[in-house]
C-alpha positions, 0 to 999 in steps of 0.5 A: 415232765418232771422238770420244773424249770422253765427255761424260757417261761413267758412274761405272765401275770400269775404272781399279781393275780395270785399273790395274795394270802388265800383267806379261810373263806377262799381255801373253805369255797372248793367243794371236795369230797365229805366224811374224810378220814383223817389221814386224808385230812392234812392232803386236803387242807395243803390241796385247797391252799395250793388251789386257792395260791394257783388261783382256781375259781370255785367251780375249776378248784373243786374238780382239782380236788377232787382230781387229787382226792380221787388220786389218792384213793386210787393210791390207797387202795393199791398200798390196801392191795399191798398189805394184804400181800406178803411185803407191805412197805407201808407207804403210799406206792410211788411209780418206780423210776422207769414207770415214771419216765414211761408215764412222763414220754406219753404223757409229753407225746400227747400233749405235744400231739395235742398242742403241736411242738411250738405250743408244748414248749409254750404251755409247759413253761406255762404250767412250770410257772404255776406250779413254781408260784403255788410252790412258793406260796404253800410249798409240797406241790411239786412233790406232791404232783411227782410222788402222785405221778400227777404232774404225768397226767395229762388232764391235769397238766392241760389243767395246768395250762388252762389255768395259767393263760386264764391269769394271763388274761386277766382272770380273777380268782 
């Protein structure tokens, strides 16, 4: 599901419900996780403004974060197991090439189980056009999502999609 492009997206209404430049109260209003160490504090700021440009209401922009924090702890602790072995790399794992496309077939295949065919081209485009609108406001989302293996997720991708038909119809921040 790396592919970001949308081939057909449908006329949506995610840019006029999100266009506006998150405000600190907006970005500062999801509830993530406290006493961050301060590596994890650069993550945190870009997640809250792609949670604030992707339109996330209080209560859904604080389980996407803590969705991401709780993805990068489980990443920090595999490049720990990492460094205890005999070659660290130093940074945070990323799935290799073929673990990746594994994870993007199975994940596809659920949700196309889920939605069925006609509504998985539907939704994707959907969930593509949200992340193409965050990108646009603060950009390093897509590769965030990819590096993290998020946009493999499936939670995270219905997410995605639940958010986007949410601004469709007309849902405010």
């Amino acid at each position: 599901m790396t592919d970001t492009t949308s081939p057909a997206a449908p006329d949506v209404a995610i840019d006029a419900a999100t266009d506006a430049v998150p405000t600190p109260e907006v970005v500062g209003q999801y509830q993530g996780p406290h006493g961050l160490e301060e590596s994890s504090l650069a993550l945190d700021t870009n997640a809250r403004h792609w949670i604030a440009a992707g339109g996330w209401d209080r209560n859904l922009g604080g389980a996407v974060l803590s969705q991401i924090h709780e993805r990068e702890a489980a990443r920090a602790a595999a490049l720990q197991r990492e460094s205890e072995s005999d070659s660290p790399s130093g940074t945070p794992p990323t799935p290799s090439a073929g673990e990746a496309e594994i994870a993007m077939r199975t994940s596809a295949a659920t949700l196309q189980r889920l939605w069925g065919d006609e509504a998985f081209s539907q939704n994707m485009s959907l969930a593509r056009e949200l992340v193409q609108h965050i990108e646009a406001q603060r950009p390093g989302f897509m590769a965030y999502m990819e590096d993290s293996g998020l946009w493999n997720d499936p939670l995270f991708v219905a997410g995605l999609v639940h958010q986007a038909q949410r601004l469709n119809e007309g849902g405010s921040k």
